[in-house]
C-alpha positions in Angstrom: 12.6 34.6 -9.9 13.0 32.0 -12.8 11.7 32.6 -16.3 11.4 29.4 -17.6 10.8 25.7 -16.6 13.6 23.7 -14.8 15.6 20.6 -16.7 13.0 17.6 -16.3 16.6 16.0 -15.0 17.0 18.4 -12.2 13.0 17.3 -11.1 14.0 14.1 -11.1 16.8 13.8 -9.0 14.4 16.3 -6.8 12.1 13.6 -6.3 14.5 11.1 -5.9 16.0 12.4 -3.4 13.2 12.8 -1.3 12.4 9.3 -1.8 15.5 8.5 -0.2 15.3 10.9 2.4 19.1 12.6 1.6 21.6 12.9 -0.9 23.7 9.5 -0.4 20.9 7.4 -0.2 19.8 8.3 -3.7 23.0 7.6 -4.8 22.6 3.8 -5.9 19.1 4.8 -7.6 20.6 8.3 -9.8 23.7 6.4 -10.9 25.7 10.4 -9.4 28.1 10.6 -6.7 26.5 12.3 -3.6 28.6 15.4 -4.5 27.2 15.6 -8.1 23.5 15.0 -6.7 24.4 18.6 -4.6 25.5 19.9 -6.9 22.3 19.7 -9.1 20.3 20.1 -6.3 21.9 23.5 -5.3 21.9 24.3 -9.5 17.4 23.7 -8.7 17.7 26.1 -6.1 18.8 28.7 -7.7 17.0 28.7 -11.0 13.8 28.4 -8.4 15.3 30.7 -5.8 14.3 29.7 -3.1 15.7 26.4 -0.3 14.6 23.4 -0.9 15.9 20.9 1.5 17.8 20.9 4.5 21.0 19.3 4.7 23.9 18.5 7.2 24.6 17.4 10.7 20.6 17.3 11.5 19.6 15.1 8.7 17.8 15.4 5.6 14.3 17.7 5.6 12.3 19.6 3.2 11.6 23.4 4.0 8.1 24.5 4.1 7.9 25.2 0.6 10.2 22.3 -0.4 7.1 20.3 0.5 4.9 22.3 -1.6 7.0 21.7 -4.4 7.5 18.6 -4.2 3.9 17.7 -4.6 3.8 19.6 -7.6 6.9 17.9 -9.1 5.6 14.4 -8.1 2.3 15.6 -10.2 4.3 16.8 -13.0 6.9 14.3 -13.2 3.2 11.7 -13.2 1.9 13.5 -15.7 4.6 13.6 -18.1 4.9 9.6 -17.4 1.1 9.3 -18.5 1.7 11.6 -20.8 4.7 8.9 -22.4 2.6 5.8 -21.8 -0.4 7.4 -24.1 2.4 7.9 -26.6 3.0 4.5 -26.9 -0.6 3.3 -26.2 -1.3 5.2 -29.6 1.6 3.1 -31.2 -0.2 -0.4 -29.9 1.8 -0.6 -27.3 2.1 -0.8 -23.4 5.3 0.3 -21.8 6.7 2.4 -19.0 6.1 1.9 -15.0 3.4 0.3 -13.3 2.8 0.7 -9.9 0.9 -1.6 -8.2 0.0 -1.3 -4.3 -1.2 -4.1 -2.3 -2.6 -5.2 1.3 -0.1 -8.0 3.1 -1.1 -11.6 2.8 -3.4 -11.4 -0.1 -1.7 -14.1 -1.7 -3.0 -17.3 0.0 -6.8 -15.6 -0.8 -7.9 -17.2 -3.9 -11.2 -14.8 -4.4 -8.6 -12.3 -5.2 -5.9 -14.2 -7.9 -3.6 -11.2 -7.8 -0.6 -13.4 -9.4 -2.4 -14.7 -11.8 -3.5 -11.4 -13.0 -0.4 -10.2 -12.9 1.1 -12.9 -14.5 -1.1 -12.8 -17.8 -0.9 -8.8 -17.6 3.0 -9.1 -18.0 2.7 -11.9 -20.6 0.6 -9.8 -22.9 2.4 -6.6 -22.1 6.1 -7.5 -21.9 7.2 -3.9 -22.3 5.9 -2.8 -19.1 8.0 -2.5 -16.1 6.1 -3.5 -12.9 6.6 -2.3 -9.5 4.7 -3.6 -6.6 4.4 -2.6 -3.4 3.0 -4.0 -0.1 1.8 -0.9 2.6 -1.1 -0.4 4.8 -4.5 1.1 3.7 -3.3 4.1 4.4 0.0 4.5 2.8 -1.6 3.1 -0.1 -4.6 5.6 -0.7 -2.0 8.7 -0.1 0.6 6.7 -2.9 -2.2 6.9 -5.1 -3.5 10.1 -4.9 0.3 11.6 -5.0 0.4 9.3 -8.3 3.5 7.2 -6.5 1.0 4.1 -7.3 -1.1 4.2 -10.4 -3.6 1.3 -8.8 -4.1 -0.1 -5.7 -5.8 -3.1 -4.1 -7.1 -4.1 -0.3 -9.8 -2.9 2.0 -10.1 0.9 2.8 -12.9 1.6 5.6 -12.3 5.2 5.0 -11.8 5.9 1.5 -10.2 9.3 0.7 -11.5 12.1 -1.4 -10.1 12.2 -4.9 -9.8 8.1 -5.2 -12.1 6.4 -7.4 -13.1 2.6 -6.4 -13.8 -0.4 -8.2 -15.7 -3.3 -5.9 -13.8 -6.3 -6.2 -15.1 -9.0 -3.3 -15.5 -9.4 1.0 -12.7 -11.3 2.8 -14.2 -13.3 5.8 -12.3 -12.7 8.9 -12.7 -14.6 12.1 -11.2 -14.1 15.6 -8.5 -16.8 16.5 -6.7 -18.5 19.2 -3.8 -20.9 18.7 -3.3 -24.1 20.4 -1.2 -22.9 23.0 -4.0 -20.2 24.4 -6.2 -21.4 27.3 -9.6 -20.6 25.0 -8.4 -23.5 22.5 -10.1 -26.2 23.9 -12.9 -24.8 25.4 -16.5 -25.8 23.3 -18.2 -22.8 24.9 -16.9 -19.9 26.1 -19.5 -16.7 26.7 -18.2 -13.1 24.6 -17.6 -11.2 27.9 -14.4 -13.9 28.7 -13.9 -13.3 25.3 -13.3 -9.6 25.2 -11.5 -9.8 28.2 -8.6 -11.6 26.4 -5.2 -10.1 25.4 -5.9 -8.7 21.5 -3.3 -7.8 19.2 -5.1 -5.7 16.5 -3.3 -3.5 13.4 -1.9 -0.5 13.9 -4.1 1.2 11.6 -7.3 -0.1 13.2 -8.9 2.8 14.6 -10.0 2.2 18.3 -14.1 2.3 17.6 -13.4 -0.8 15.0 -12.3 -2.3 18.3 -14.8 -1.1 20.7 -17.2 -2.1 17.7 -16.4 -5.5 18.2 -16.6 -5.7 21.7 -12.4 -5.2 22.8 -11.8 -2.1 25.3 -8.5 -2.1 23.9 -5.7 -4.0 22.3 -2.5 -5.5 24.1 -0.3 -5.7 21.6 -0.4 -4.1 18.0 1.1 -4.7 14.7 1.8 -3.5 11.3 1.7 -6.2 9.0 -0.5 -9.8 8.8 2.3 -12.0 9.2 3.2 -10.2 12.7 -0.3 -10.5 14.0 0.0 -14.1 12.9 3.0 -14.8 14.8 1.4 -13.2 18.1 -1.3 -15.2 18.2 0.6 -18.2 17.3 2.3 -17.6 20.6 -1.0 -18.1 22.1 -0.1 -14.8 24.4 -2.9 -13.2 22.3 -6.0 -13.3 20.0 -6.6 -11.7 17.1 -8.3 -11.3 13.9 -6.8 -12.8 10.8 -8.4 -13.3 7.0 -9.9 -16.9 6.6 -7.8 -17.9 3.7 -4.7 -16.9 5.5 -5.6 -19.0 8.2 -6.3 -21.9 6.9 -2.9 -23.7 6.4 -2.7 -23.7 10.9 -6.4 -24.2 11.2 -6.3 -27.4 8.9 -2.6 -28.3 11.1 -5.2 -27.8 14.2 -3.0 -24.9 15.2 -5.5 -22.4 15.6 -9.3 -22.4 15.4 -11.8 -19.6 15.5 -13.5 -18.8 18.5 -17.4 -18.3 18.8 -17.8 -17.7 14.8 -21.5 -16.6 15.3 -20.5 -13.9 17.2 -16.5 -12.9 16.1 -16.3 -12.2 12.3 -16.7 -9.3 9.4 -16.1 -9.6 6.1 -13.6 -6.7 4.5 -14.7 -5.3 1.5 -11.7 -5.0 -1.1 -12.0 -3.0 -3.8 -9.6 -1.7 -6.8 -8.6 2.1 -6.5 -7.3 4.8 -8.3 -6.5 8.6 -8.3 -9.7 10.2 -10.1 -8.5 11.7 -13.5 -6.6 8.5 -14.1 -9.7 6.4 -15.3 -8.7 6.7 -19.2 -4.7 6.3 -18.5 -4.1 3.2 -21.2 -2.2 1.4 -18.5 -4.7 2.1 -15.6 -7.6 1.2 -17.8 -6.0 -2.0 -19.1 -4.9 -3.3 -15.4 -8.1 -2.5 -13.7 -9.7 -4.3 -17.1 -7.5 -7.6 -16.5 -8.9 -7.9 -12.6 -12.2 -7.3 -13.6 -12.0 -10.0 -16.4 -10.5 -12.6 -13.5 -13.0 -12.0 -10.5 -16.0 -12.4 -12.7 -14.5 -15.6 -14.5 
């Protein structure tokens, strides 16, 4: 059994390689040969005494209570990061890591003037390394509660427990067929031809989203905005895509919305963050800069 606390160092190359899923593919990241990364790796294991990972032939995997200790590293290794950027916060100053996660295709919506905030944020806090990442809702609200995102931003229908959110605006979202789909030219078409259509819908839609707007199920699904986009550009499918994002093939009459009176929600975006975090100087300042931009 250890009797004191590991070398911060040997918790960092920890989570590192996790990250990267093995030894070699941390490499480029820890500046160490592969061997030397073992080699610290196996020096962890035995001030902790117990196996952390698995490695060989079968790939790179975490033992049962590698996972648990991994969570508690990634918490440590955020707080002592928080723990720096208060430091310097005292001093006047901003610096470290930000982490910034972010929905696809927001940057076309101009509601939501993510670069521009970004862009002053930086100017008035040069020290601050930024990060940003583009994942689904999901992957975002889980790299904010294990504090590998400080903030997020994009719609969550199902917000997780521990999260705090800040209500930022509703993105309209219509149903659309492109040119080269037989519904295109039609004036009127009844919903009931409509649902019977091929639909590519996100991956992380659940199935009653669907059914709630009328689709049995989808035909084709996707991870990212841009793919959807491309299916229904095919005109193979239909599917639902943000307004703003649209726009540039709908003004190039490439697609049009069908039956806007009856195919259409608005997503609710909001700003989130791991509870706990609210007085963090650089969470408090970010969150500050985007509320100071949607209300101007």
């Amino acid at each position: 059994m250890c009797s004191s606390l590991p070398d911060l160092k040997l918790l960092q190359i920890f989570a590192a390689v996790v990250r990267h899923q093995g030894f070699a593919p941390a490499q480029q990241e820890l500046g160490l040969s592969a061997s030397a990364i073992s080699t610290y790796m196996s020096q962890l294991e035995r001030h902790l005494g117990i196996v952390l990972c698995h490695r060989g032939r079968g790939g790179f995997g975490l033992t049962s209570k590698g996972e648990l200790y991994h969570k508690e590293c990634l918490r440590i290794l955020g707080e002592l990061e928080g723990f720096e950027r208060y430091g310097a916060a005292l001093q006047g100053e901003l610096r470290g890591t930000l982490t910034i996660g972010v929905l696809d295709s927001t940057v076309t919506d101009a509601t939501l003037p993510l670069a521009d905030v970004i862009g002053v944020f930086s100017k008035d806090h040069p020290a601050v390394y930024l990060d940003l990442k583009i994942q689904t809702p999901h992957e975002l609200q889980v790299g904010v509660l294990d504090d590998r995102i400080d903030v997020a931003v994009g719609a969550f229908a199902s917000p997780m427990n521990g999260l705090v959110s800040q209500a930022l605006h509703r993105e309209q979202h219509w149903l659309y067929c492109s040119d080269k789909h037989p519904l295109f030219g039609r004036k009127r078409v009844p919903p009931e031809v409509i649902t019977q259509q091929r639909m590519v819908t996100r991956g992380y839609w659940s199935e009653q989203e669907l059914a709630r707007q009328g689709f049995p199920q989808p035909s084709a699904t996707v991870e990212n905005m841009e793919a959807q986009l491309i299916l229904v550009l095919s005109g193979a499918y239909i599917g639902y895509l943000p307004e703003h994002y649209a726009e540039y093939w709908v003004d190039r009459n490439r697609l049009r919305p069908i039956l806007p009176a009856s195919f259409g929600y608005q997503a609710p975006f909001s700003l989130i963050y791991r509870r706990g975090r609210a007085r963090e100087p650089m969470v408090l300042t970010f969150r500050e800069f985007v509320r100071t931009s949607m209300d101007s």
